[in-house]
PDB file of the backbone (N, CA, C, O) and the ligand in Angstrom, with CONECT records:
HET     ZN  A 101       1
ATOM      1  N   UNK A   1     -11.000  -8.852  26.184  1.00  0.00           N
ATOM      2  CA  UNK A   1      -9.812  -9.011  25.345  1.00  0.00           C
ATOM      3  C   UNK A   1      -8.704  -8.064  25.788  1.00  0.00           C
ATOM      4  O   UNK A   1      -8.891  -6.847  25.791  1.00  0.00           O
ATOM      5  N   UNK A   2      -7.481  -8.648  26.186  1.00  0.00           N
ATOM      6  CA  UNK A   2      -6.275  -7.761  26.320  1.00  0.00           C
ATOM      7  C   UNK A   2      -5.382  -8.631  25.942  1.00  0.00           C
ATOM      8  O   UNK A   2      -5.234  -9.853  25.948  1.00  0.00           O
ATOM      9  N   UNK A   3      -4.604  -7.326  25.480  1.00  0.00           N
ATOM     10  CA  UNK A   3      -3.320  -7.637  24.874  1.00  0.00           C
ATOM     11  C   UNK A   3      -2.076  -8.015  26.141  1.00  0.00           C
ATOM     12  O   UNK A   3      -2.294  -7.813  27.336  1.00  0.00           O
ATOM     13  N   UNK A   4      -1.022  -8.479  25.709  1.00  0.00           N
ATOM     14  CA  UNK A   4       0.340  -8.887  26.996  1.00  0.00           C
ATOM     15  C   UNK A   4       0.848  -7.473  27.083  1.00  0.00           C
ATOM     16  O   UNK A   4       1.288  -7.090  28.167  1.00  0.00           O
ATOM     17  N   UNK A   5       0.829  -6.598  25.972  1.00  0.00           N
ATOM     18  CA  UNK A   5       1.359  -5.035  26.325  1.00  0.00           C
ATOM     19  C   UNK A   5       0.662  -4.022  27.002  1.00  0.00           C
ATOM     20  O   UNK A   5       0.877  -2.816  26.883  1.00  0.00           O
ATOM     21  N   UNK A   6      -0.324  -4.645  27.836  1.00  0.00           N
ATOM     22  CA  UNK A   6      -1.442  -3.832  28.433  1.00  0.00           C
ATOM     23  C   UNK A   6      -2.023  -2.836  27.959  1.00  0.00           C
ATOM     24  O   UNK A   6      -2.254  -1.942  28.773  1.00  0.00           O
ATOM     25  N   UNK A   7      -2.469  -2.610  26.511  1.00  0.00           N
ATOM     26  CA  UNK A   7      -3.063  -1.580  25.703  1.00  0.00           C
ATOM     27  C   UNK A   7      -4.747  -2.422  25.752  1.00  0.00           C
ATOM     28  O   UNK A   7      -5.111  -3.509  25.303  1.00  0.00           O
ATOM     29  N   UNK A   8      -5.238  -1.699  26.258  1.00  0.00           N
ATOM     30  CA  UNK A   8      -6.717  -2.014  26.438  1.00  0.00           C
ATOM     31  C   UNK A   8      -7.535  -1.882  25.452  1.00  0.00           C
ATOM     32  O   UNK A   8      -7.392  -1.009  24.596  1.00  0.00           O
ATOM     33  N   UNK A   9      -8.544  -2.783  25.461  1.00  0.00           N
ATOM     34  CA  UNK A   9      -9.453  -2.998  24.140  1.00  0.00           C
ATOM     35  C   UNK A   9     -10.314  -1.242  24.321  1.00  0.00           C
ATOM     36  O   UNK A   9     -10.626  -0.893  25.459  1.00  0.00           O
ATOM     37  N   UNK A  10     -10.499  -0.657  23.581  1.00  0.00           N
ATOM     38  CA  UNK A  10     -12.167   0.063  23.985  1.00  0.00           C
ATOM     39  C   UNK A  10     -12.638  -0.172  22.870  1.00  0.00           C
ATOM     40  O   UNK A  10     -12.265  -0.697  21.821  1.00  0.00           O
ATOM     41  N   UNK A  11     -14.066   0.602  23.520  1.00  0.00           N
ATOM     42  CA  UNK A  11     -15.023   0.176  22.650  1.00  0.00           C
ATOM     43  C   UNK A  11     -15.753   1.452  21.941  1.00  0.00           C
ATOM     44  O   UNK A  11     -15.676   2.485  22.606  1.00  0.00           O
ATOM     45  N   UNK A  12     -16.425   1.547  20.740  1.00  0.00           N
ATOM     46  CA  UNK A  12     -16.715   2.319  19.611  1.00  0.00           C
ATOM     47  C   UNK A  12     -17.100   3.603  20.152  1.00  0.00           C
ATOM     48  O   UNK A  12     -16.899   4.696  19.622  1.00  0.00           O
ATOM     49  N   UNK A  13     -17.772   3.332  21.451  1.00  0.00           N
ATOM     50  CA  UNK A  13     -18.376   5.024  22.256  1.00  0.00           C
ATOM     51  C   UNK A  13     -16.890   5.729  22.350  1.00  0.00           C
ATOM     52  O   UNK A  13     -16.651   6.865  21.940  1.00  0.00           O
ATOM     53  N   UNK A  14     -16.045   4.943  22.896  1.00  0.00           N
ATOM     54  CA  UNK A  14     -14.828   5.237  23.742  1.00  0.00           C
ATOM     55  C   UNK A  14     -13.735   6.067  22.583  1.00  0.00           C
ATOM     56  O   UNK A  14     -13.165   7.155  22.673  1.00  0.00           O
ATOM     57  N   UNK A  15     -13.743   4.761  21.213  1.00  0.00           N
ATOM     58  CA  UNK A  15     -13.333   5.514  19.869  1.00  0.00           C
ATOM     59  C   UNK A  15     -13.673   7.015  19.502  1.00  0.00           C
ATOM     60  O   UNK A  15     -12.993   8.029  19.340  1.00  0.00           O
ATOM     61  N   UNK A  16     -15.391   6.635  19.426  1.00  0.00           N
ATOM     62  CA  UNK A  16     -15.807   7.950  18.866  1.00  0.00           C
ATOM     63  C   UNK A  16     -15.545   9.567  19.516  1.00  0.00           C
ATOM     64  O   UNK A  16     -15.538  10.666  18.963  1.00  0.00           O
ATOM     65  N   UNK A  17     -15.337   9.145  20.952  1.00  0.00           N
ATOM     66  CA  UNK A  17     -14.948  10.063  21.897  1.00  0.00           C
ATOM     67  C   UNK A  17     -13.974  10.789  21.631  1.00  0.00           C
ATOM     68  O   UNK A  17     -13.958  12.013  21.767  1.00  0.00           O
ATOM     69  N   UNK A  18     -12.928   9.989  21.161  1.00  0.00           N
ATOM     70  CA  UNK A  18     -11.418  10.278  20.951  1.00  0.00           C
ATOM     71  C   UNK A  18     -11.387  10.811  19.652  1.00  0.00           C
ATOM     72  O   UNK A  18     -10.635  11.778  19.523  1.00  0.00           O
ATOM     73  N   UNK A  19     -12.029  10.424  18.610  1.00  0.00           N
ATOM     74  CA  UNK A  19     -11.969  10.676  17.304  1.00  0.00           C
ATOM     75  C   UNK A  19     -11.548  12.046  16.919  1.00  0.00           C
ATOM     76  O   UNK A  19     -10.789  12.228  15.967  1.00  0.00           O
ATOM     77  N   UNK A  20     -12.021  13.008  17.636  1.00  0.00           N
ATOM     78  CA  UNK A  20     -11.196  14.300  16.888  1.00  0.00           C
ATOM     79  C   UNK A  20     -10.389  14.820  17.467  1.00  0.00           C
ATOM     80  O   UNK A  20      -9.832  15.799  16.970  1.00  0.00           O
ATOM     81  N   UNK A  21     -10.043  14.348  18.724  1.00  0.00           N
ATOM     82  CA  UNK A  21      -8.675  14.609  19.327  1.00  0.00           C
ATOM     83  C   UNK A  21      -7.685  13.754  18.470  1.00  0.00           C
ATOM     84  O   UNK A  21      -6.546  14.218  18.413  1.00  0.00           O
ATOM     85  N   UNK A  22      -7.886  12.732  17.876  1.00  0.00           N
ATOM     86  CA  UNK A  22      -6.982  11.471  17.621  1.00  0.00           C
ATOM     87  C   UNK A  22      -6.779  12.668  16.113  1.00  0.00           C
ATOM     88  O   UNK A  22      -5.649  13.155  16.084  1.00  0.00           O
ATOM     89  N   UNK A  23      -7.634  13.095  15.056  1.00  0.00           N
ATOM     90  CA  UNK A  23      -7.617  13.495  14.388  1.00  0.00           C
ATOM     91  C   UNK A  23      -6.262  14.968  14.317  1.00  0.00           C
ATOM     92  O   UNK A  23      -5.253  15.354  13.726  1.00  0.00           O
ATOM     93  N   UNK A  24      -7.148  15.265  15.317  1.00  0.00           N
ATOM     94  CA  UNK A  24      -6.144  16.760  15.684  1.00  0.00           C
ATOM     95  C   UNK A  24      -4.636  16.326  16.575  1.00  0.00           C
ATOM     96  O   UNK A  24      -3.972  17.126  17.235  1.00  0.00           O
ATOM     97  N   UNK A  25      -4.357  15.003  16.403  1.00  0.00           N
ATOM     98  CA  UNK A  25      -3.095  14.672  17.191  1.00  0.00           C
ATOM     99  C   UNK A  25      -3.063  15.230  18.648  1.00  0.00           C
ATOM    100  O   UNK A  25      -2.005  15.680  19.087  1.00  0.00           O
ATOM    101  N   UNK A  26      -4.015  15.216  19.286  1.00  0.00           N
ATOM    102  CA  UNK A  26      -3.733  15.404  20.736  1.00  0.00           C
ATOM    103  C   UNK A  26      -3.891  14.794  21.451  1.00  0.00           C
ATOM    104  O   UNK A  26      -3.791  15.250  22.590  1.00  0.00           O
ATOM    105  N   UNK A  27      -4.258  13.302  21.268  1.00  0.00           N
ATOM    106  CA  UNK A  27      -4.276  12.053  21.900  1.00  0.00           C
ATOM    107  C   UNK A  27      -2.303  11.858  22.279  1.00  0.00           C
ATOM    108  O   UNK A  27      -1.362  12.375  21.677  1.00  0.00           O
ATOM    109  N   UNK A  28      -2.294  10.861  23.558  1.00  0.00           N
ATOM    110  CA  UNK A  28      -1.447  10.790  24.290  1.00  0.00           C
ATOM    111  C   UNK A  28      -0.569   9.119  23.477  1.00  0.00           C
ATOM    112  O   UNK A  28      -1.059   8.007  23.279  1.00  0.00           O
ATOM    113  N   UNK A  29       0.378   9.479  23.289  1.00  0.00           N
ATOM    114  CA  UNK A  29       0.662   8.183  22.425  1.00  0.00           C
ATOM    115  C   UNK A  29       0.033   6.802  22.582  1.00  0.00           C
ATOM    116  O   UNK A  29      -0.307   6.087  21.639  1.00  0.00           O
ATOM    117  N   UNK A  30      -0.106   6.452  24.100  1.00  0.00           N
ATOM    118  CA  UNK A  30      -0.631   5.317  24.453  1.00  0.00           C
ATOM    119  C   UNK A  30      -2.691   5.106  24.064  1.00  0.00           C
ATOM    120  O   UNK A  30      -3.345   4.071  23.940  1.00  0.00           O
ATOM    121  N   UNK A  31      -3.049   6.298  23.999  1.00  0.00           N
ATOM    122  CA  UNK A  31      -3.929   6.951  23.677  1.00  0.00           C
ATOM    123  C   UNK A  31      -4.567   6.203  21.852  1.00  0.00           C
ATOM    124  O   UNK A  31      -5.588   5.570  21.582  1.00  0.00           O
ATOM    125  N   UNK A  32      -3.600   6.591  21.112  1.00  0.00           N
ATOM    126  CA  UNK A  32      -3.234   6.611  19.936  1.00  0.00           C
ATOM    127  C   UNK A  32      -3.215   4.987  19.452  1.00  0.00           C
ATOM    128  O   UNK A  32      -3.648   4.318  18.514  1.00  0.00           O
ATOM    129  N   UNK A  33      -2.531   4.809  20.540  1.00  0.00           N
ATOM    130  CA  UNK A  33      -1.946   3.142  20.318  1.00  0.00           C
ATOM    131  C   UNK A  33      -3.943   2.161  20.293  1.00  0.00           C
ATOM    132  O   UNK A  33      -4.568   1.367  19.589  1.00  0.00           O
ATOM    133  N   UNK A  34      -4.139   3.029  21.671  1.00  0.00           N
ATOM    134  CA  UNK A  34      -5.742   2.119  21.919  1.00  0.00           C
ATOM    135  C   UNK A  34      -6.617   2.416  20.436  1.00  0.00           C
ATOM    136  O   UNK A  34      -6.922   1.424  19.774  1.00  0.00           O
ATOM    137  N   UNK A  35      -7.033   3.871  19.902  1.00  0.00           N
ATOM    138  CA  UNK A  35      -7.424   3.940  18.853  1.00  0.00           C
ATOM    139  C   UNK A  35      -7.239   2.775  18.180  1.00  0.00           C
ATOM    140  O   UNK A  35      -8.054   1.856  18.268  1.00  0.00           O
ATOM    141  N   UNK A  36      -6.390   2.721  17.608  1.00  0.00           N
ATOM    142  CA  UNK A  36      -5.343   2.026  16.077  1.00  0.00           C
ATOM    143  C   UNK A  36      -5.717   0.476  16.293  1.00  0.00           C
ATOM    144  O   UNK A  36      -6.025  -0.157  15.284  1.00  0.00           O
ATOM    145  N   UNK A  37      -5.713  -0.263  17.696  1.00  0.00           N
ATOM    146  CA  UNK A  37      -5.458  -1.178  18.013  1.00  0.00           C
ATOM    147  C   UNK A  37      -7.457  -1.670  17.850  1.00  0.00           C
ATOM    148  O   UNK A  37      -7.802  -2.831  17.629  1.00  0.00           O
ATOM    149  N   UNK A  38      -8.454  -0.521  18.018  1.00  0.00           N
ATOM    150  CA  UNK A  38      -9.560  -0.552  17.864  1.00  0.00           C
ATOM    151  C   UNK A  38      -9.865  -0.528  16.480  1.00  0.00           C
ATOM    152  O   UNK A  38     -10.777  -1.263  16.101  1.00  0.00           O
ATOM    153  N   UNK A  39      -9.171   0.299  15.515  1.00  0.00           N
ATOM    154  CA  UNK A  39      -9.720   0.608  13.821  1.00  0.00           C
ATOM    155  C   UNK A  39      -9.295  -1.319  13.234  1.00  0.00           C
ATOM    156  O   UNK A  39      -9.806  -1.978  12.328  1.00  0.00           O
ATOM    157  N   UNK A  40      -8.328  -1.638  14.098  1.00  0.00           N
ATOM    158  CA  UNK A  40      -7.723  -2.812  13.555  1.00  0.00           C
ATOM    159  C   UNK A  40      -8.715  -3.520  13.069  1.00  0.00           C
ATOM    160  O   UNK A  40      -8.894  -3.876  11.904  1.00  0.00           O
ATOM    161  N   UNK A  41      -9.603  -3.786  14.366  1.00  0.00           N
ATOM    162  CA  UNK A  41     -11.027  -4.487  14.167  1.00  0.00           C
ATOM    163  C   UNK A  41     -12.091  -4.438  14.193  1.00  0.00           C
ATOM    164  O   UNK A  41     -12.843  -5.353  14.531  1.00  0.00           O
ATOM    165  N   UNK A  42     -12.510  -2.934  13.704  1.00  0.00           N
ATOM    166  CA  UNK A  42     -13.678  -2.186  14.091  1.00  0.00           C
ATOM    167  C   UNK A  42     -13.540  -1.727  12.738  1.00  0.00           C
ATOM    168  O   UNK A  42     -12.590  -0.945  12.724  1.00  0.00           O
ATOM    169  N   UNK A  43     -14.154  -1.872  11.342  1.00  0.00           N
ATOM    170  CA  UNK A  43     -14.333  -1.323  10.010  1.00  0.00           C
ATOM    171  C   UNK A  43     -15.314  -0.105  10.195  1.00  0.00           C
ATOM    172  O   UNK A  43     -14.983   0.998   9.760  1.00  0.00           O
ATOM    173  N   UNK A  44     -16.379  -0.271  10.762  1.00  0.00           N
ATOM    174  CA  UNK A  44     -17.145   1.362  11.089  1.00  0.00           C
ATOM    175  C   UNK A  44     -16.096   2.201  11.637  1.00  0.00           C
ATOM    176  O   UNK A  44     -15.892   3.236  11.002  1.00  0.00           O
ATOM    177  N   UNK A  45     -15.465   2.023  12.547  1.00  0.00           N
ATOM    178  CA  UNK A  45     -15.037   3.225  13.004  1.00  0.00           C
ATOM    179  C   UNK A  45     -13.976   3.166  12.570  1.00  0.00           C
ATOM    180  O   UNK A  45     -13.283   3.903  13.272  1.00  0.00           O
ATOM    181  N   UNK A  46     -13.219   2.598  11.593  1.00  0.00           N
ATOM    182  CA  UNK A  46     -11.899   2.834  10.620  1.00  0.00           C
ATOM    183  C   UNK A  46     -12.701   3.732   9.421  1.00  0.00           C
ATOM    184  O   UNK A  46     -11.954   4.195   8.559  1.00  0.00           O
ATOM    185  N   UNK A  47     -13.765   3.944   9.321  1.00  0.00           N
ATOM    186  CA  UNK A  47     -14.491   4.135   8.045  1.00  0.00           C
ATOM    187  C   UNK A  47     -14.646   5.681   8.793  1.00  0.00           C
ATOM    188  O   UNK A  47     -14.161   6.647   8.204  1.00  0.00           O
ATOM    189  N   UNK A  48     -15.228   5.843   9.901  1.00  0.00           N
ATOM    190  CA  UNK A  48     -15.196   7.155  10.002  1.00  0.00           C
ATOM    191  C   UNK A  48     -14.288   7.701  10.251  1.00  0.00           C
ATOM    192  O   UNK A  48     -14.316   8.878   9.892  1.00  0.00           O
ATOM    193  N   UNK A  49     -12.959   7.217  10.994  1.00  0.00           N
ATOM    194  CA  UNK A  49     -12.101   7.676  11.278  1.00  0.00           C
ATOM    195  C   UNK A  49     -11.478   8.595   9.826  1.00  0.00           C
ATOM    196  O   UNK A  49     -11.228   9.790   9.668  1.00  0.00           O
ATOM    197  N   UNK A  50     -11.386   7.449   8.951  1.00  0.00           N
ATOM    198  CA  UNK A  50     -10.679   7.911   7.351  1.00  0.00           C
ATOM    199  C   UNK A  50     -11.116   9.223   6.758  1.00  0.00           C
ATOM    200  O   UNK A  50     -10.355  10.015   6.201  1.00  0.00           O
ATOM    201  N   UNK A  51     -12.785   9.427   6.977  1.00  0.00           N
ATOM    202  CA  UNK A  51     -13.829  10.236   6.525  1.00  0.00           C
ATOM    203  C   UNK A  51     -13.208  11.333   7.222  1.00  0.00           C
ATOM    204  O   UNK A  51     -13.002  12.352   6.562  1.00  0.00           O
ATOM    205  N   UNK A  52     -12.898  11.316   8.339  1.00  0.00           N
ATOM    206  CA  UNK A  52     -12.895  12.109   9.485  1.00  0.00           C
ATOM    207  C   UNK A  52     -11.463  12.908   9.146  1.00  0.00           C
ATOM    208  O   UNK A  52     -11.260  14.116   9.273  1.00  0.00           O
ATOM    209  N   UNK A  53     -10.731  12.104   8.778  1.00  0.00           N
ATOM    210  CA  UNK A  53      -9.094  12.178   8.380  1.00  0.00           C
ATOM    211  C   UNK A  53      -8.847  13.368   7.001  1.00  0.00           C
ATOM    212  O   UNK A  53      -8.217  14.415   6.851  1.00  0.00           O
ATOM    213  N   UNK A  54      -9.631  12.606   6.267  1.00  0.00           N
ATOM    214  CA  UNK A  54      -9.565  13.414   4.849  1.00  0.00           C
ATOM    215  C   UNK A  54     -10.697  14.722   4.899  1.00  0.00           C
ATOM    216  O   UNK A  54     -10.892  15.524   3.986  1.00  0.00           O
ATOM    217  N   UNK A  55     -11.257  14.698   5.997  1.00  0.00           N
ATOM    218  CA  UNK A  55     -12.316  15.830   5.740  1.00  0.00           C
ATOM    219  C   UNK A  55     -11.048  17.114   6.430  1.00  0.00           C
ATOM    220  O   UNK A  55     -10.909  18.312   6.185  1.00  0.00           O
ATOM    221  N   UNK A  56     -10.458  16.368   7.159  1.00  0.00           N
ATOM    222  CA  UNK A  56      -9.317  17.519   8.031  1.00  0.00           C
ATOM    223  C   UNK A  56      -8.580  18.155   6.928  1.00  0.00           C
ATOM    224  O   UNK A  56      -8.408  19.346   6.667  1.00  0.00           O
ATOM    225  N   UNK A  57      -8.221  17.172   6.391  1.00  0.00           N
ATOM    226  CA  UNK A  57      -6.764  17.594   5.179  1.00  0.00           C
ATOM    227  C   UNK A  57      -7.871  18.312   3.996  1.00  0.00           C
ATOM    228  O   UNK A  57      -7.554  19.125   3.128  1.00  0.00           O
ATOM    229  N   UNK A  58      -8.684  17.975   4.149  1.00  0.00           N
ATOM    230  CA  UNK A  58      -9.890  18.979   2.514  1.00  0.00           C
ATOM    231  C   UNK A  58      -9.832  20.285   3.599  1.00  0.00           C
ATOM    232  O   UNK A  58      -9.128  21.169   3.111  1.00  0.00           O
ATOM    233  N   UNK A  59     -10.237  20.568   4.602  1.00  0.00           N
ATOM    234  CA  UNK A  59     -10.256  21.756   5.152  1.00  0.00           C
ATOM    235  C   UNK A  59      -9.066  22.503   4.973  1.00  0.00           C
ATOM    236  O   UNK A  59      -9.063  23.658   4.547  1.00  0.00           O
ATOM    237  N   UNK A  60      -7.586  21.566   5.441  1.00  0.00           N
ATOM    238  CA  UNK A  60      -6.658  22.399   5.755  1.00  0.00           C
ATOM    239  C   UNK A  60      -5.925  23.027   4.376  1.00  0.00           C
ATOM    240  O   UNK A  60      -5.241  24.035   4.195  1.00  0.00           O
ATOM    241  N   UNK A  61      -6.338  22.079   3.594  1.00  0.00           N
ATOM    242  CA  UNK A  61      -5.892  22.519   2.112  1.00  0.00           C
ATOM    243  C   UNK A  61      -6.756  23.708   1.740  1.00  0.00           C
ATOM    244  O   UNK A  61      -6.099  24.692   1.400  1.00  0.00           O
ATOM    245  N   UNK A  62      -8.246  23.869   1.720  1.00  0.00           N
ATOM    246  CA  UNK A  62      -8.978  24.658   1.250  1.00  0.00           C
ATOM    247  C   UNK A  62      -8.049  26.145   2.379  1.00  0.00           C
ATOM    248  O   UNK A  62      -7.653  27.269   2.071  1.00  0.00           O
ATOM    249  N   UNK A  63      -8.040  25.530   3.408  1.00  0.00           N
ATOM    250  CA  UNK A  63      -8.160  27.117   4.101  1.00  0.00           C
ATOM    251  C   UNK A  63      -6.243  27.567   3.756  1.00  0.00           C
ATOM    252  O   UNK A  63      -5.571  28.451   4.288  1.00  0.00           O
ATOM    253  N   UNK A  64      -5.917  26.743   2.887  1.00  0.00           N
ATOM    254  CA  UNK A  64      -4.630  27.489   2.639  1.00  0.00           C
ATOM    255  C   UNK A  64      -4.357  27.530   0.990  1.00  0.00           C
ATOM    256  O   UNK A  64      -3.207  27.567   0.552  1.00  0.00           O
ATOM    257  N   UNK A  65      -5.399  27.523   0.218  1.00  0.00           N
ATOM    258  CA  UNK A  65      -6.011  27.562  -1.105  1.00  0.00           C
ATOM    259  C   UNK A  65      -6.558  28.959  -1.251  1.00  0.00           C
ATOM    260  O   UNK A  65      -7.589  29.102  -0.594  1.00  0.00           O
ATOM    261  N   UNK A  66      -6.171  30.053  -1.927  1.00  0.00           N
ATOM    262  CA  UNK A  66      -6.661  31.324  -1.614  1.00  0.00           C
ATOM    263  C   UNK A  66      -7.389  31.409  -2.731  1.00  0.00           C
ATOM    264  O   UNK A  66      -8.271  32.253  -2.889  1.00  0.00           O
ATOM    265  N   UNK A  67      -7.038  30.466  -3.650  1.00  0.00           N
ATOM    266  CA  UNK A  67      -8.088  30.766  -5.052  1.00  0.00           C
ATOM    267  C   UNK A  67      -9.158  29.999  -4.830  1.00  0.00           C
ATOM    268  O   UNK A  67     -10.015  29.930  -5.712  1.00  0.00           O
ATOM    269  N   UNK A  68      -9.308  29.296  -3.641  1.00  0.00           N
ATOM    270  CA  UNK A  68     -10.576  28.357  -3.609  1.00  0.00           C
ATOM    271  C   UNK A  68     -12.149  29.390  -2.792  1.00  0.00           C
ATOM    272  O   UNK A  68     -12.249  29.773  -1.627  1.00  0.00           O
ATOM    273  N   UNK A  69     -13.183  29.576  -3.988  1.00  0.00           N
ATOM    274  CA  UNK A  69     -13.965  30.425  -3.419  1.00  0.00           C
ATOM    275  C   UNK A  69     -14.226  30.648  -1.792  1.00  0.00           C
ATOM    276  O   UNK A  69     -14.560  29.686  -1.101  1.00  0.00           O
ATOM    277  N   UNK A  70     -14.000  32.402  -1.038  1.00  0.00           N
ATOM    278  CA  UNK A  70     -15.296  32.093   0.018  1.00  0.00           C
ATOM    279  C   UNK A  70     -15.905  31.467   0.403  1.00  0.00           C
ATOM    280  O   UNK A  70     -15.631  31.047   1.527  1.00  0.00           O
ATOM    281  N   UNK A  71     -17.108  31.001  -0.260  1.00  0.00           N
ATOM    282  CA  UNK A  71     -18.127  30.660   0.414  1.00  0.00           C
ATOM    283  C   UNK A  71     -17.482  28.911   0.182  1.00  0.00           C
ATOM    284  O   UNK A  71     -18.284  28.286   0.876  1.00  0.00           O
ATOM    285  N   UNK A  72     -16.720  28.098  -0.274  1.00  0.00           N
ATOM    286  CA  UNK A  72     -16.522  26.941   0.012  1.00  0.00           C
ATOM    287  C   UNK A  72     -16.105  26.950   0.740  1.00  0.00           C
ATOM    288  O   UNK A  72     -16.727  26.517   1.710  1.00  0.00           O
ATOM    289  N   UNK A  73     -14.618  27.465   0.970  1.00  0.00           N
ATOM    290  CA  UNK A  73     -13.925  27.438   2.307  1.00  0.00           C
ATOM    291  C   UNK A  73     -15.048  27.566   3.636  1.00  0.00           C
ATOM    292  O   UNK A  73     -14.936  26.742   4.544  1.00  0.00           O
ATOM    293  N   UNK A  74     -15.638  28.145   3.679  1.00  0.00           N
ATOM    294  CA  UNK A  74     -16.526  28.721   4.526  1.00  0.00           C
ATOM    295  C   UNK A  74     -17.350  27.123   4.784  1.00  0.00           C
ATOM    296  O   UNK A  74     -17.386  26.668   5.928  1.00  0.00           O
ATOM    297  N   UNK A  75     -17.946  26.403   3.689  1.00  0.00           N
ATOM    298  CA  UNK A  75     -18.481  25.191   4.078  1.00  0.00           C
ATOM    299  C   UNK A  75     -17.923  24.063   4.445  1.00  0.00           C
ATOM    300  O   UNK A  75     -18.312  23.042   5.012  1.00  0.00           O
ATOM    301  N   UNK A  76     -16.908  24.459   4.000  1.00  0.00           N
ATOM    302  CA  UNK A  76     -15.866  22.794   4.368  1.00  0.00           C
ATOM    303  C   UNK A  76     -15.416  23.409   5.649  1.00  0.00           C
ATOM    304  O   UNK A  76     -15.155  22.409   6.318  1.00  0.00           O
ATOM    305  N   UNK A  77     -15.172  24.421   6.380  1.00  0.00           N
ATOM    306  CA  UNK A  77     -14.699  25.224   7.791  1.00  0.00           C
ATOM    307  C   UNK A  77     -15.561  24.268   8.807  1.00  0.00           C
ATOM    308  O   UNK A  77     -15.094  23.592   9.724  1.00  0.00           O
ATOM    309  N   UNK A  78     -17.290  24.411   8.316  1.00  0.00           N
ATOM    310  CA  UNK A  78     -18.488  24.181   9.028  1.00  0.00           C
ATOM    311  C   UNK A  78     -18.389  22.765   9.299  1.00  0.00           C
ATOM    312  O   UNK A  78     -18.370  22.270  10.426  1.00  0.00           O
ATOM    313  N   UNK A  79     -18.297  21.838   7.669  1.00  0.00           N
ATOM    314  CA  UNK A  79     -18.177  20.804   7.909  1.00  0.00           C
ATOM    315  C   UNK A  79     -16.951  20.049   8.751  1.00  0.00           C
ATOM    316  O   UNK A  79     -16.990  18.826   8.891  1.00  0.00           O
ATOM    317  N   UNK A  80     -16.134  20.645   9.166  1.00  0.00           N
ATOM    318  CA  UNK A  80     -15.115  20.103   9.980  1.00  0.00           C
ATOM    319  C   UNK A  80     -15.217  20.407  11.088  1.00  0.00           C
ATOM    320  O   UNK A  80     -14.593  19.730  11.905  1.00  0.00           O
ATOM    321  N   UNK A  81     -16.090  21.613  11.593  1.00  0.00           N
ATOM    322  CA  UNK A  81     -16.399  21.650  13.462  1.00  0.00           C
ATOM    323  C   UNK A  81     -16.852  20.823  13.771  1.00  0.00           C
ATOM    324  O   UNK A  81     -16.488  20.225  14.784  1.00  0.00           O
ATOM    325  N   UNK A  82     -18.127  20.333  12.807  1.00  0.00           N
ATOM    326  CA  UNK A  82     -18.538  19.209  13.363  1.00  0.00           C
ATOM    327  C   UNK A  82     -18.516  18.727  14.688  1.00  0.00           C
ATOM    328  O   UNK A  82     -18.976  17.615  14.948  1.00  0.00           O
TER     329      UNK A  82
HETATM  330 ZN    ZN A 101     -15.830   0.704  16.559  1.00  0.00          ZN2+
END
């Protein structure tokens, strides 16, 4: 399957690869484009992607939440190296 704009299909290994670069915005726009063009029709990996998405923003909120205990921050830190 290809598109006329030459953005290439990949496939879920290729997704998952990218997934936390895509997360952390350091994917290359065209990069970005292949993702997106994959979540289109790929519900698993739109599903983790989302998971993946909101686990970033629970981190980045916690770690700029000063009333949010230590030791959570500390687990949601862990859970986002992942
Ligand atoms: Zn997939």
């Amino acid at each position: 399957m290809k598109d006329n704009d030459g953005v290439q299909m990949i496939d879920c290994k290729e997704a998952e690869r990218r997934l936390h670069r895509y997360v952390d915005r350091e994917l290359s726009d065209h990069e970005v484009v292949e993702v997106q063009r994959h979540l289109e029709v790929c519900e698993n990996c739109r599903m983790r992607f989302r998971f993946e998405a909101g686990l970033r923003r629970l981190v980045k909120n916690a770690a700029q939440n000063e009333s949010a205990p230590q030791s959570l921050r500390e687990r949601i830190r862990r859970l986002g190296r992942r």
